[in-house]
TORKOL-4160 file (C-alpha; in steps of 0.2 Angstrom, whole numbers, padded with zeros to 4 digits, m for minus):
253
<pt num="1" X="m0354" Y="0284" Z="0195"/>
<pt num="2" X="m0341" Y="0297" Z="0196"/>
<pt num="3" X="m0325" Y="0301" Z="0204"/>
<pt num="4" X="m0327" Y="0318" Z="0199"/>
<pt num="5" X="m0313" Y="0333" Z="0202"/>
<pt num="6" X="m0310" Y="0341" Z="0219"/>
<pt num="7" X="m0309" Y="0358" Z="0219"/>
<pt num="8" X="m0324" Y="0364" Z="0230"/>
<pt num="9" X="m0331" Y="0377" Z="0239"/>
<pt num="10" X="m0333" Y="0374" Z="0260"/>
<pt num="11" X="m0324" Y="0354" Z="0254"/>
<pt num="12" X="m0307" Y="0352" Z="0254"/>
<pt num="13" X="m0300" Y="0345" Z="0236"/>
<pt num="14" X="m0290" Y="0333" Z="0247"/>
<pt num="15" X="m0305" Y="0327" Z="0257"/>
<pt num="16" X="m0316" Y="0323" Z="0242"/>
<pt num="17" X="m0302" Y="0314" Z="0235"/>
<pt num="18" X="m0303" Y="0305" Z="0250"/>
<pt num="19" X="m0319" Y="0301" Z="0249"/>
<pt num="20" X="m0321" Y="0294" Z="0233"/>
<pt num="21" X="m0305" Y="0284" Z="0236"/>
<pt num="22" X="m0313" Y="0275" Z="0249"/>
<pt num="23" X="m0320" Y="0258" Z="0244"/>
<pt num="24" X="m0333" Y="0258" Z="0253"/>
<pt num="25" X="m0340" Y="0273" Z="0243"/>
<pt num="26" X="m0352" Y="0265" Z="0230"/>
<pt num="27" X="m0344" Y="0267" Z="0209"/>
<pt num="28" X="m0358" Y="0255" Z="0199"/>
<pt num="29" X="m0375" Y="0260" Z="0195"/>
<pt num="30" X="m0390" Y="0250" Z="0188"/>
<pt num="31" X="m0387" Y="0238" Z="0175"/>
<pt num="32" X="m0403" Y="0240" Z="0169"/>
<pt num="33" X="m0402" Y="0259" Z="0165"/>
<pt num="34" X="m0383" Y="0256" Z="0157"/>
<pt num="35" X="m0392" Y="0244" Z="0145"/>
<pt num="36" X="m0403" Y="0257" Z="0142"/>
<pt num="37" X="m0393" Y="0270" Z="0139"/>
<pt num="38" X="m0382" Y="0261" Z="0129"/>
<pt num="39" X="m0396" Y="0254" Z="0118"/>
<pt num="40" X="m0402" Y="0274" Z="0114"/>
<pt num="41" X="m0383" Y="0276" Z="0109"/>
<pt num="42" X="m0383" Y="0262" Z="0098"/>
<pt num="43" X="m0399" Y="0267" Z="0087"/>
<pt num="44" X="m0391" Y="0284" Z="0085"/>
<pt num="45" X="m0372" Y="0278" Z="0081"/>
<pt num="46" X="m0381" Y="0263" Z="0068"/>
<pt num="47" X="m0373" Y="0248" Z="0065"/>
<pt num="48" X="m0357" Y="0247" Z="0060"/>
<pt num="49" X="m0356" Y="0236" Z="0043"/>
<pt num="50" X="m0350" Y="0241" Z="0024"/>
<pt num="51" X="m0335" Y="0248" Z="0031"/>
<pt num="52" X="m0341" Y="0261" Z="0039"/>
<pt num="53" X="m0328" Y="0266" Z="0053"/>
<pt num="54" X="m0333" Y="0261" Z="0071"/>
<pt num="55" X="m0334" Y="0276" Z="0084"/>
<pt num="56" X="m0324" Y="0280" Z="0097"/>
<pt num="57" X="m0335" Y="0282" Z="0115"/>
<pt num="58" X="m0329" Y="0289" Z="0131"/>
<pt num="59" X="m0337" Y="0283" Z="0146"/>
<pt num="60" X="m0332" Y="0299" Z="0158"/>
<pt num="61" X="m0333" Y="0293" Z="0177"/>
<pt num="62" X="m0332" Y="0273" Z="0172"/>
<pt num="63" X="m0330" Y="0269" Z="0190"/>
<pt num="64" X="m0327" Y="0251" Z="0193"/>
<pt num="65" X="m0330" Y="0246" Z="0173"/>
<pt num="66" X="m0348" Y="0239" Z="0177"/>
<pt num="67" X="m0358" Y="0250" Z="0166"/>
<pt num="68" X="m0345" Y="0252" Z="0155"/>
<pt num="69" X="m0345" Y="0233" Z="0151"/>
<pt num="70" X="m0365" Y="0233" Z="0150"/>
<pt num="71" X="m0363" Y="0246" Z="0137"/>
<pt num="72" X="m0349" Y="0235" Z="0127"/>
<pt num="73" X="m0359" Y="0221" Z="0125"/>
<pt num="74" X="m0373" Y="0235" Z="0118"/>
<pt num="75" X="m0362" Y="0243" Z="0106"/>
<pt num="76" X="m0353" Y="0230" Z="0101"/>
<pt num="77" X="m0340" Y="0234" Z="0084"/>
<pt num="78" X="m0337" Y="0251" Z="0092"/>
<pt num="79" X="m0320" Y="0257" Z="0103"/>
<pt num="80" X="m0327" Y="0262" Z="0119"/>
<pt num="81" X="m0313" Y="0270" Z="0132"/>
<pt num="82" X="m0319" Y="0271" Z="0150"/>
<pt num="83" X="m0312" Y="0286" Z="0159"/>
<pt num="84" X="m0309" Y="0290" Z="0178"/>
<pt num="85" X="m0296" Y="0299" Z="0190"/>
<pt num="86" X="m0295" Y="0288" Z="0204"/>
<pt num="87" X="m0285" Y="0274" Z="0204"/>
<pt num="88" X="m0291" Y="0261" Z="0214"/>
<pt num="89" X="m0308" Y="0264" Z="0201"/>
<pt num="90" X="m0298" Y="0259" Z="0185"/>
<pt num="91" X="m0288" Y="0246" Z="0194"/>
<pt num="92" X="m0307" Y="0239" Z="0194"/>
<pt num="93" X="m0311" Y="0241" Z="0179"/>
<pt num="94" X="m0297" Y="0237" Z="0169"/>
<pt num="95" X="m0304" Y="0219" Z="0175"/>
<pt num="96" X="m0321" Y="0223" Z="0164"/>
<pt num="97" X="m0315" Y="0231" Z="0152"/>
<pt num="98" X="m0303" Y="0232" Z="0138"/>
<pt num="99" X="m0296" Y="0252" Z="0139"/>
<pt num="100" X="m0296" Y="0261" Z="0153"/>
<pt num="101" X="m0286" Y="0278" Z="0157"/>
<pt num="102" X="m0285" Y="0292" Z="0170"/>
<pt num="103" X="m0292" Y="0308" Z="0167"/>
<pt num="104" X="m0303" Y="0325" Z="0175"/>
<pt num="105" X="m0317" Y="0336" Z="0168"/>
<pt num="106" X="m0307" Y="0348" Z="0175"/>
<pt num="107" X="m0289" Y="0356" Z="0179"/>
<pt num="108" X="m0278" Y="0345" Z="0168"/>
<pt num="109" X="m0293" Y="0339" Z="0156"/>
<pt num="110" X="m0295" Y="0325" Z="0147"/>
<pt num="111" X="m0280" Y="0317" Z="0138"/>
<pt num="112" X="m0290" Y="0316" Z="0122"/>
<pt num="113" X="m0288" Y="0330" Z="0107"/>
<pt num="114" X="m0300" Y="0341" Z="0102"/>
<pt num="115" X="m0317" Y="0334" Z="0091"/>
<pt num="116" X="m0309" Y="0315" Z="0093"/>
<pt num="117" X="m0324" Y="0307" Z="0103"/>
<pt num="118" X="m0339" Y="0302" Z="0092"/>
<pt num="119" X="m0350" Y="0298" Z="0110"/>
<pt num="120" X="m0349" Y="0302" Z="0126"/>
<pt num="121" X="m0357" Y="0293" Z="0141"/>
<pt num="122" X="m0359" Y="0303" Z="0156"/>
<pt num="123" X="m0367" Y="0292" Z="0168"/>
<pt num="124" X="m0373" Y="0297" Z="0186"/>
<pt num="125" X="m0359" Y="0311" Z="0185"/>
<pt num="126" X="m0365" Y="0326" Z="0182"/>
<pt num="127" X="m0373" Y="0326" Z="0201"/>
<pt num="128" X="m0356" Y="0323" Z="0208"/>
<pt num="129" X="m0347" Y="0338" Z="0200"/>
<pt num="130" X="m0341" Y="0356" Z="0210"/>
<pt num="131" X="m0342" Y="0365" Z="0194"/>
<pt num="132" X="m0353" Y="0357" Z="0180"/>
<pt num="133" X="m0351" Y="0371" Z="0168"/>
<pt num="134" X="m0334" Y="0368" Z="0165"/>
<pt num="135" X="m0337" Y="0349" Z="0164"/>
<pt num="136" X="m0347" Y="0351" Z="0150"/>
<pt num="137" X="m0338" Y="0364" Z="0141"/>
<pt num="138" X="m0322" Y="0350" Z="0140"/>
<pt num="139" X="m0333" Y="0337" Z="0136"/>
<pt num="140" X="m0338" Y="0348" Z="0122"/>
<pt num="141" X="m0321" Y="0350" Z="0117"/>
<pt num="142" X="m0317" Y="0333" Z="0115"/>
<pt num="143" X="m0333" Y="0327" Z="0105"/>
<pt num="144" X="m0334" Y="0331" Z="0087"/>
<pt num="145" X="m0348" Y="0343" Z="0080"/>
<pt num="146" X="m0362" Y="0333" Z="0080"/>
<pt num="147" X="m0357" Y="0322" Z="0094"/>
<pt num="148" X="m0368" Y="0312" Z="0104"/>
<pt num="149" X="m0368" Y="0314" Z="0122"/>
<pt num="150" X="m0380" Y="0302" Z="0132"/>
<pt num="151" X="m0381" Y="0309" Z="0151"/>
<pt num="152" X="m0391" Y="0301" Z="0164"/>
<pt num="153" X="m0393" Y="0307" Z="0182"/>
<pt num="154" X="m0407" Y="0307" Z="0198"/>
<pt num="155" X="m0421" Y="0315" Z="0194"/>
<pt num="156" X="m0425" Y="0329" Z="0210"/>
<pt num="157" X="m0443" Y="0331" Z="0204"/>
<pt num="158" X="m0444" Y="0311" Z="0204"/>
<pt num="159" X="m0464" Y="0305" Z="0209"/>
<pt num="160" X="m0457" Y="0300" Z="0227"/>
<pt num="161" X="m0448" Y="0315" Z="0230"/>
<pt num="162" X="m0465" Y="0325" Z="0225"/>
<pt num="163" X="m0471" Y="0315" Z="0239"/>
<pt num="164" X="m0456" Y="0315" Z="0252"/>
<pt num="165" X="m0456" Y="0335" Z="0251"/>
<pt num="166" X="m0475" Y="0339" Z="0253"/>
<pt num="167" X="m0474" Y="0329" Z="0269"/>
<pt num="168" X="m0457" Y="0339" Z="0272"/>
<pt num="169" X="m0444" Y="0323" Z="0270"/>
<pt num="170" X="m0427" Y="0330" Z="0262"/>
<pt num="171" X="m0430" Y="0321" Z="0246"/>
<pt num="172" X="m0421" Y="0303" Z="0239"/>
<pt num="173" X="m0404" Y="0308" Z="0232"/>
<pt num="174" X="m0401" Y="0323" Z="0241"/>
<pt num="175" X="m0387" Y="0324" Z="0253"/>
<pt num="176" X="m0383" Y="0338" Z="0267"/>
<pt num="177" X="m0368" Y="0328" Z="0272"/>
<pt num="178" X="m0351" Y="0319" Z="0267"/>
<pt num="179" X="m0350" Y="0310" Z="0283"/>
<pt num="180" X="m0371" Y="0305" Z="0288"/>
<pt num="181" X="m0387" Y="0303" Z="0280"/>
<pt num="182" X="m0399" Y="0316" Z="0289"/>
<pt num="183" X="m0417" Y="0318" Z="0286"/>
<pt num="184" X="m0419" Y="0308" Z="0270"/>
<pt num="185" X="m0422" Y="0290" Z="0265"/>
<pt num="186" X="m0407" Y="0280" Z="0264"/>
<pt num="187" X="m0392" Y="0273" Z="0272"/>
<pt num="188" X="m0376" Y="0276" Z="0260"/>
<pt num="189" X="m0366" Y="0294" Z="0257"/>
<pt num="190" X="m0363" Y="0294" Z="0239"/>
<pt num="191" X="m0358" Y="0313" Z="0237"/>
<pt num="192" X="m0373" Y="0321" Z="0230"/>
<pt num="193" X="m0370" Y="0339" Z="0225"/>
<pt num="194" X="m0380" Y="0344" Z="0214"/>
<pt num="195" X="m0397" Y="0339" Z="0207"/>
<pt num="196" X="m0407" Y="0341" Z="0191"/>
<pt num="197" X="m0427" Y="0341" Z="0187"/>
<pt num="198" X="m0430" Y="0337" Z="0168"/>
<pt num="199" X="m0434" Y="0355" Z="0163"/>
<pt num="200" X="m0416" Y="0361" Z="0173"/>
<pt num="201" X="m0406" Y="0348" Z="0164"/>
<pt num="202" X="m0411" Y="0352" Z="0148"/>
<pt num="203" X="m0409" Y="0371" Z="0148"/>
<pt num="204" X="m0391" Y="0367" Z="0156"/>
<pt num="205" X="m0388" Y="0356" Z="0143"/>
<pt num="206" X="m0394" Y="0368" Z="0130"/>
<pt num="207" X="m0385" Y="0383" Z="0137"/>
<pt num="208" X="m0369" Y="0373" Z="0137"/>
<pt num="209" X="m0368" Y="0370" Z="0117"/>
<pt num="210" X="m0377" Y="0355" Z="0115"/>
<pt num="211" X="m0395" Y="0350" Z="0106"/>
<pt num="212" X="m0406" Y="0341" Z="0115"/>
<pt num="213" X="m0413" Y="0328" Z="0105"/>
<pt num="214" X="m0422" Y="0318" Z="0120"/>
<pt num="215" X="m0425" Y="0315" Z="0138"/>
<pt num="216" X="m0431" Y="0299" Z="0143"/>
<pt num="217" X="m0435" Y="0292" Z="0159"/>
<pt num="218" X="m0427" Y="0276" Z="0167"/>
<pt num="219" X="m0431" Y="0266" Z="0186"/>
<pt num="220" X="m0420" Y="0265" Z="0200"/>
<pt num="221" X="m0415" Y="0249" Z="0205"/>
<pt num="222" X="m0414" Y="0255" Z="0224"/>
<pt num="223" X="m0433" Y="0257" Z="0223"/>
<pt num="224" X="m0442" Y="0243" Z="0238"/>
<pt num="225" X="m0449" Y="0230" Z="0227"/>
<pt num="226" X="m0467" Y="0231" Z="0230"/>
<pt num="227" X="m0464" Y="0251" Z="0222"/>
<pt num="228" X="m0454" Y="0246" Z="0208"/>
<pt num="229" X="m0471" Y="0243" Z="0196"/>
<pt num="230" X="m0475" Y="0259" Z="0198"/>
<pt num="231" X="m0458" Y="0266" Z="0197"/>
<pt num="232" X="m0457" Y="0259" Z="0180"/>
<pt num="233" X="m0474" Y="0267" Z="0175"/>
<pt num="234" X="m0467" Y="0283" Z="0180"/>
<pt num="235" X="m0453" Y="0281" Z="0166"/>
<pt num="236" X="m0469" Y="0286" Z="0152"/>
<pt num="237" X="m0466" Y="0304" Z="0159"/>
<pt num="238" X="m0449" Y="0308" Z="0160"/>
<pt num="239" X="m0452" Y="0323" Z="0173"/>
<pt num="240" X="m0458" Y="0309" Z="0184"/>
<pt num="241" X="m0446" Y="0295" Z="0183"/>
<pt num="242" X="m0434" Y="0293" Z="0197"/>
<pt num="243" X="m0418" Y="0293" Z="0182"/>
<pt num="244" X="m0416" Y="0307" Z="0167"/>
<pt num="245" X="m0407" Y="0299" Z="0153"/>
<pt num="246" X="m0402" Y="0314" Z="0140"/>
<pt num="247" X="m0398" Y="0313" Z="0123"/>
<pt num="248" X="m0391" Y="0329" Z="0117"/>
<pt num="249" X="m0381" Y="0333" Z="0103"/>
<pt num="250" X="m0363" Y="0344" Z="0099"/>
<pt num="251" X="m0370" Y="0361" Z="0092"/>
<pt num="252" X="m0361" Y="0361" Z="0074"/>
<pt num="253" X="m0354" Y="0378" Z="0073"/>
């Protein structure tokens, strides 16, 4: 999860700072769907033997370094640098993993050169942002043509949400509020601003200089356990499943 940049419209920059400062605000996200993620990087970096030079993988938002760490043991042999702004998030995962440095999508950027990143994992990030567009047009600079980005984020058009809406329920994910849950399922504030259906996330992804090569579906592990069959069913068909994980691709220019 992200502690994304603060410049906002009707939010003061220093009171989302605040908010993802606080400790309380949740940073790690499903193991399961790290491994995942990490798993679709791995087939498309291939192994690295014979020589051939390991690649170098930003993992944008680490957080506290859980998903980070899940990836590590995923794609093992490669340099993979996770990648926040707030402090008390890389003081955390600077116990998990190995590298770990401040940085924003936005304002300042990312203290990488251009076309240095072989990979980028942007995981539960891209929901969090004020301004996306720019987000992606930096991460765009640091990757190399033919770069591999590997996104994931909630699914708006998830088969509960389909559900939740028809009998007029805001849906799971959604948030009107920094400070309260109101109208949805729930009980934690994570700072929700955006949200993405599959059809949406690809055409932002496309319109932003990337190719998409795949959009998969993954569960959510907050799903009550009785549900959670059938939220793994709902993985076959990605425009269903409660998480999006995108694989798209540096346009080579």
């Amino acid at each position: 999860m992200s502690r994304p940049p603060a410049s906002a419209t009707g939010v003061s920059p220093d009171g989302l700072r605040d908010f993802y400062e606080d400790p309380a605000v949740p940073v790690a996200s499903g193991t399961a769907r790290s491994a995942r993620q990490a798993r679709l990087l791995a087939r498309a970096l291939g192994p690295v033997h014979g020589g051939a030079p390991a690649a170098t993988i930003l993992d944008i938002g680490c957080g506290d370094g859980t998903a980070a760490a899940t990836a590590a043991e995923v794609l093992a042999g490669h340099r993979l640098v996770g990648v926040d702004w707030s402090q008390d998030a890389l003081r955390r995962a600077r116990t998990r993993i190995p590298c770990a440095v401040r940085g924003e999508l936005t304002g300042p950027g990312l203290p990488f050169a251009t076309g240095s990143a072989d990979a980028v994992l942007l995981s539960e990030v891209v929901e969090h942002l004020v301004d996306p567009d720019a987000a992606l047009d930096e991460l765009r600079r640091v990757l190399r043509p033919g770069g591999h980005l590997m996104l994931s984020t909630p699914n708006l058009a998830a088969w509960y949400n389909r559900g939740l809406l028809l009998a007029g329920v805001q849906p799971v994910f959604s948030e009107v509020s920094m400070r309260h849950i109101h109208g949805r399922p729930g009980t934690q504030v994570v700072g929700h601003l955006r949200l993405y259906t599959a059809r949406a996330l690809r055409g932002f992804l496309a319109a932003s200089g990337f190719e998409v090569v795949r959009i998969a579906g993954a569960p959510y592990h907050d799903v009550p356990r009785p549900l959670r069959p059938l939220d793994r069913a709902a993985c076959r068909l990605p425009s269903l499943a409660s998480i999006l994980l995108a694989h798209a691709r540096r346009r080579r220019e």
